[in-house]
C-alpha positions in Angstrom: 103.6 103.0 76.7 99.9 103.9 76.9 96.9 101.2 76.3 93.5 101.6 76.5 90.6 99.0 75.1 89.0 100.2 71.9 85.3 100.7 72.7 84.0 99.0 69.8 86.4 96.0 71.4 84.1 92.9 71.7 82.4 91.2 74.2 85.2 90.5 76.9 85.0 87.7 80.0 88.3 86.5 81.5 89.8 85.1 84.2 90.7 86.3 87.7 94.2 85.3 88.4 95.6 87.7 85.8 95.2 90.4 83.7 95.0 90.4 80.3 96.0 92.9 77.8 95.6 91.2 74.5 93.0 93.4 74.2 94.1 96.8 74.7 94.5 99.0 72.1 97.1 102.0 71.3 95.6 105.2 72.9 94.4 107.8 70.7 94.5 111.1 72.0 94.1 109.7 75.8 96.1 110.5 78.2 94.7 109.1 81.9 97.5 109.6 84.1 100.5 112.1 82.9 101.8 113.2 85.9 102.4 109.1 87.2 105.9 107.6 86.4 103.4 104.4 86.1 99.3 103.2 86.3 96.6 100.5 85.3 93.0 100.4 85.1 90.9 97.2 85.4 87.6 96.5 85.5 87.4 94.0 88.6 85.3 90.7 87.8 87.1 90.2 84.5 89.8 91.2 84.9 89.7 93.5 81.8 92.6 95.9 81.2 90.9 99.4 80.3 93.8 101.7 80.7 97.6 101.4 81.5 101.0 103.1 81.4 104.6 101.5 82.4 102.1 98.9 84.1 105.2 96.8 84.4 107.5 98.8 86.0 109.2 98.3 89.1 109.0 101.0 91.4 108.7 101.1 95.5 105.0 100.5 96.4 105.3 102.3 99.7 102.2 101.5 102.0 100.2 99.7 99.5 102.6 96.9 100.2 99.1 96.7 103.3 97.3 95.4 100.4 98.8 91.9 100.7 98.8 92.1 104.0 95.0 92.6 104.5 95.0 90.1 102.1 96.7 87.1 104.2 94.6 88.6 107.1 91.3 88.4 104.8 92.3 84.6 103.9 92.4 83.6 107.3 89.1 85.1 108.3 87.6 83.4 105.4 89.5 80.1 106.2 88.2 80.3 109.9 92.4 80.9 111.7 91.3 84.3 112.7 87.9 85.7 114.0 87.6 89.4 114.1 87.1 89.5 117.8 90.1 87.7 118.7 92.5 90.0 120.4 96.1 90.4 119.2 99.1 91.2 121.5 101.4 93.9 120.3 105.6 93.0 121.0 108.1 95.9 121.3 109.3 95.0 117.8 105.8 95.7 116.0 105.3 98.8 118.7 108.8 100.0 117.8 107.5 100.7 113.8 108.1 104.5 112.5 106.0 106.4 110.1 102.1 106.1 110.1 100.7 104.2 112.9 98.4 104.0 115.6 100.7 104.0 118.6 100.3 100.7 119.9 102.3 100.1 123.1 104.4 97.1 124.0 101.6 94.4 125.5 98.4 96.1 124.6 96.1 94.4 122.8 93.8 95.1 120.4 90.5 93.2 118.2 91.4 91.6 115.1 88.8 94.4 114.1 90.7 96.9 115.6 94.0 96.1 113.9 92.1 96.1 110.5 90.9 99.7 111.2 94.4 100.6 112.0 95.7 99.3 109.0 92.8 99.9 106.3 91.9 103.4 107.1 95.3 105.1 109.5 97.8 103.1 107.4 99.7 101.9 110.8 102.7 100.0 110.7 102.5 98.6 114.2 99.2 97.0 113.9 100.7 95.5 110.4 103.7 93.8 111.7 101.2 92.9 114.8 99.0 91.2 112.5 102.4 89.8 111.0 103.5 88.1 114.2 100.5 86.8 114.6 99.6 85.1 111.3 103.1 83.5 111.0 105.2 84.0 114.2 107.3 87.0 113.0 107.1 89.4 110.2 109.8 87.5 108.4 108.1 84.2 108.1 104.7 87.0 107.0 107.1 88.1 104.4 108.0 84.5 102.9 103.8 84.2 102.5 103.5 87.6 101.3 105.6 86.6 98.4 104.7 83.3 98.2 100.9 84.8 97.2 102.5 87.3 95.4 104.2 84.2 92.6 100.7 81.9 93.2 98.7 85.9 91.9 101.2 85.9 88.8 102.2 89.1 90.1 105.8 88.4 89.3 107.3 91.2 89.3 106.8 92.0 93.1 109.0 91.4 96.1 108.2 92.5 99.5 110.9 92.5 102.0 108.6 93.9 104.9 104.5 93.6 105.7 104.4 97.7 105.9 106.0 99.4 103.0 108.5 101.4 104.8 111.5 101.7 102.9 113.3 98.9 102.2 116.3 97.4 99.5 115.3 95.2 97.1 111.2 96.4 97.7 109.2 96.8 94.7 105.8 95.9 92.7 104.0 97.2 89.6 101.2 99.1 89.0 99.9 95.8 87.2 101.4 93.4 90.0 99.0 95.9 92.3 95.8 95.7 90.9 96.5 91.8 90.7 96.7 92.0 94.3 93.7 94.4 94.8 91.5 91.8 92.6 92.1 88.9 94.9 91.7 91.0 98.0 88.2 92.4 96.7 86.8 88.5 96.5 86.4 89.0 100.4 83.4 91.7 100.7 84.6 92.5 104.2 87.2 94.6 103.5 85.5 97.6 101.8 83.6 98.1 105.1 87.0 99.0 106.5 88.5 100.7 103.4 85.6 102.2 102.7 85.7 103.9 106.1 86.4 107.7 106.1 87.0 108.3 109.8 86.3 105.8 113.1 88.0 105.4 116.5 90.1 103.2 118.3 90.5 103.0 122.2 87.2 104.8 122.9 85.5 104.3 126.0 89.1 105.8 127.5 91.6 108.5 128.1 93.8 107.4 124.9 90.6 107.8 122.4 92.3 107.5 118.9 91.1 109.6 115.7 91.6 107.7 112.5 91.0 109.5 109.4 91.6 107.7 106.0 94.4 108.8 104.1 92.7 107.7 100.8 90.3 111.2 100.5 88.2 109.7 98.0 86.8 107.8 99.9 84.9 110.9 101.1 84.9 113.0 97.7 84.3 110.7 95.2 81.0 108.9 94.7 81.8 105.0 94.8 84.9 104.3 96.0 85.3 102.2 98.8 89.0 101.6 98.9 91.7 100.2 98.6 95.5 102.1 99.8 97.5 104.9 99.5 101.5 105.0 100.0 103.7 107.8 99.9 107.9 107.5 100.6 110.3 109.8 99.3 111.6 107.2 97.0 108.1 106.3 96.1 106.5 109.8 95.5 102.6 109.2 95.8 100.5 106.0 95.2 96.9 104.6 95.6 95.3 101.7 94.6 91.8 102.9 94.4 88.6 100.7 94.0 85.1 102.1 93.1 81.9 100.5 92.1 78.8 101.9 90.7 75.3 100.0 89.5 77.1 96.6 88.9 80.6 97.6 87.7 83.8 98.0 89.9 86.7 99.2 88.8 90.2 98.9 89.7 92.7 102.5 89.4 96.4 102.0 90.3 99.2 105.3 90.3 102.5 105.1 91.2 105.0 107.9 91.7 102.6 110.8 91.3 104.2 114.3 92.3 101.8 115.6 94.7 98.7 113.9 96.0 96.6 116.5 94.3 98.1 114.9 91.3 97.7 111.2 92.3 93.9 111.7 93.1 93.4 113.7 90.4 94.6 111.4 88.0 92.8 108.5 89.6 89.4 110.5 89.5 90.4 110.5 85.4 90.6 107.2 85.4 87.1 106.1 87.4 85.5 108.5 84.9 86.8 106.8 81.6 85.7 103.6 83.2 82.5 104.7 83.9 81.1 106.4 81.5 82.4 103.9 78.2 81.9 100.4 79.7 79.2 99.0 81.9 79.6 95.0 83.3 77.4 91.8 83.2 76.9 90.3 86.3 76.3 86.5 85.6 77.5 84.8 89.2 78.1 86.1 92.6 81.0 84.5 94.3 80.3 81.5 97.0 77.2 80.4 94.7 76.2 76.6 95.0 76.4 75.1 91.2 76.2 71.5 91.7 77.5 68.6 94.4 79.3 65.4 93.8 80.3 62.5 95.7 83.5 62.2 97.9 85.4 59.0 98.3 86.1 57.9 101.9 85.1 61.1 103.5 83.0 61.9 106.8 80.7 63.4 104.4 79.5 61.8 101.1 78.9 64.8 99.1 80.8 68.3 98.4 79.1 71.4 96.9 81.1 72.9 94.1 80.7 76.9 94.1 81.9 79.8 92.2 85.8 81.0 93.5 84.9 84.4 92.4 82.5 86.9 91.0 81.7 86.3 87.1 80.5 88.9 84.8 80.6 90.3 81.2 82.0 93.6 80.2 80.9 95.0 77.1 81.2 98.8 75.8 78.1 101.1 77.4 75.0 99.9 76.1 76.2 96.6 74.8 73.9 93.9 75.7 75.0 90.0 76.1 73.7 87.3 73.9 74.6 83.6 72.9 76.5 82.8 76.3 76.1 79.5 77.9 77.9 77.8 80.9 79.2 74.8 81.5 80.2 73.1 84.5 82.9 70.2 84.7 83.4 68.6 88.5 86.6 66.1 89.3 85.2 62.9 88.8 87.5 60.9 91.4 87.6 63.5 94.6 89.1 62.1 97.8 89.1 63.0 101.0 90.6 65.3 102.8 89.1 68.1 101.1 89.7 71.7 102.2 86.9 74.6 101.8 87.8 76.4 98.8 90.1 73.8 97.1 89.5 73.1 93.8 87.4 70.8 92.9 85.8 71.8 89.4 85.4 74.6 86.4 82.8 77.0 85.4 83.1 77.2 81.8 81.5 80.3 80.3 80.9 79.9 75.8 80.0 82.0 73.0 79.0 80.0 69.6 80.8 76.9 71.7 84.0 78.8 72.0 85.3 79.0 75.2 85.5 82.4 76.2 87.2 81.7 79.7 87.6 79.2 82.9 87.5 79.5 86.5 87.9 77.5 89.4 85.2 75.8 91.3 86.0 75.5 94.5 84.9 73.4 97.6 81.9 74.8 99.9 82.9 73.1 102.7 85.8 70.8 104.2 85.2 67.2 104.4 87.8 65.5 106.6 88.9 61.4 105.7 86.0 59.2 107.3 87.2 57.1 110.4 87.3 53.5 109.8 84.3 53.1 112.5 82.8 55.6 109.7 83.9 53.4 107.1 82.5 49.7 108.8 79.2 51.8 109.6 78.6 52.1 106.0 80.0 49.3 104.6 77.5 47.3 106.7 74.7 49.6 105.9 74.9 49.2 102.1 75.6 44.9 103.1 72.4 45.0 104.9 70.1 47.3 102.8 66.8 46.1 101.2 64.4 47.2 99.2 
């Protein structure tokens, strides 16, 4: 089955934790990706379906499985558990890993920032199940959150049974499950500096000086892309989740089980072009933007700053302009404390006519912890003792 959206489709703005399809159209006389047993292409802020085949297919993900796990590595940046210089231990389990790595040995230790160069641009299984350990203890506690994410994503028709991709029972994803994953993981602007890497170096400064070249060539060939993952097993044949982004558009291209990986790039390159040259996108809101505050009931601080969750745009065919849309912003009225940074808190409603055209989350700026009661008596007897 082949879909791609009409061009004289309309005005299209939807939401980021799925992708829609209801308005993809049978293909007429397209054909994006024929040498893949299975692909998708999205554009990125909306979430927009602009091309798929057998997008729901389970097949063996190989290395892109690194996706989700530079994604729970990403989250914990953002949420403050990691910092990039923090340096990570290796054990003889995650320095025992086969296939692509970057021959960590048993007790050396590497940079957050290291690891993430090991994983994003050599693909290395050691530094993933490192990363693993670290997050959650071992790589099978990882797994439970990898999966966990996967479910909270809707990308249901994913289970991971390792952090790495190496061939496993029961292992699988979908080329729509992928770029589900890839959309979350492109909220944190970090990661393209690493996936959009071509070559770098580990261990320099000594005799063990480490050459990392990306395995995702386009990074280098074609103009744009930044990203994301290639995979290649036997069972798996070869696959990349590719992410490019030109003037204020980024797409999303996802192939699975092409022949060769003159095929696989080939057909990804198709795919960037279609995108490119029929649809351009309407930036409205950046993500992390401050939209409005409100108060916060027994807190250590009496106001929270609602901001956007995640980058909001329009897509419209090329040249389409955007007209009649208005926002509107609904906080919680009765928010408590504790409050995490970037729980929900609100919605950013976006309308055409006074339709509602699509939601997403507002989420919280900051975290506000519960007040002490010494906080609590100190303002009690403030407001008792107040005058005008």
């Amino acid at each position: 089955m082949k879909r791609i959206v009409s061009i004289c489709a309309a005005i299209l703005l939807l939401t980021s934790m799925s992708i829609p399809h209801s308005f993809a159209a049978e293909t007429r006389g397209v054909e994006l990706a024929e040498q893949a047993k299975s692909a998708i292409l999205i554009e990125r802020d909306t979430g927009t379906v602009l091309y798929d085949k057998n997008a729901e297919e389970q097949l063996p993900p190989a290395s892109m499985t690194k996706i989700m796990t530079m994604l729970l590595i990403m989250e914990a940046l953002d949420k403050g558990e990691l910092k990039l210089n923090e340096k990570i231990s290796t054990s003889e389990y995650a320095a025992s890993m086969g296939g692509s790595q970057i021959f960590l040995e048993p007790g050396e230790a590497m940079t957050v920032e290291q690891m993430l160069k090991g994983i994003a641009i050599g693909s290395g299984n050691d530094a993933s199940v490192a990363m693993a350990e670290r997050l959650a203890g071992s790589e099978e506690a990882f797994v439970e959150k990898m999966n966990k994410k996967a479910k909270e994503l809707g990308a249901t028709h994913t289970k991971f049974q390792n952090s790495t991709g190496l061939p496993a029972s029961d292992h699988y994803s979908t080329a729509h499950d992928m770029a589900v994953m890839a959309k979350e993981l492109l909220k944190y602007d970090l990661i393209t500096k690493f996936t959009g890497t071509y070559e770098a170096f580990l261990r320099e400064n000594t005799d063990k000086k480490f050459w990392l070249v990306n395995t995702n060539k386009l990074v280098k060939f074609y103009p744009g892309v930044d990203g994301l993952k290639t995979g290649f097993t036997n069972d798996a044949k070869y696959c990349l989740t590719a992410t490019a982004k030109k003037g204020d558009m980024r797409v999303i291209a996802v192939v699975m089980g092409a022949p060769t990986p003159k095929e696989r790039n080939a057909q990804v390159t198709k795919m960037l072009d279609y995108a490119f040259s029929q649809y351009m996108t309407h930036p409205l809101y950046k993500r992390g933007v401050s939209l409005k505050t409100v108060s916060v009931s027994k807190g250590n601080k009496k106001m929270v700053t609602g901001v956007t969750s995640e980058p909001i745009s329009v897509l419209t065919a090329k040249g389409g302009s955007v007209k009649d849309f208005t926002k509107k912003i609904t906080l919680d009225k009765h928010i408590k404390a504790p409050i995490k940074k970037g729980e929900k808190i609100g919605t950013l409603e976006i309308l055409k006519d006074g339709k509602k055209i699509t939601s997403s989350p507002v989420v919280a700026k900051n975290t506000v912890k519960k007040a002490s009661w010494w906080d609590l008596y100190k303002r009690s007897f403030g407001m008792l003792t107040k005058t005008e």
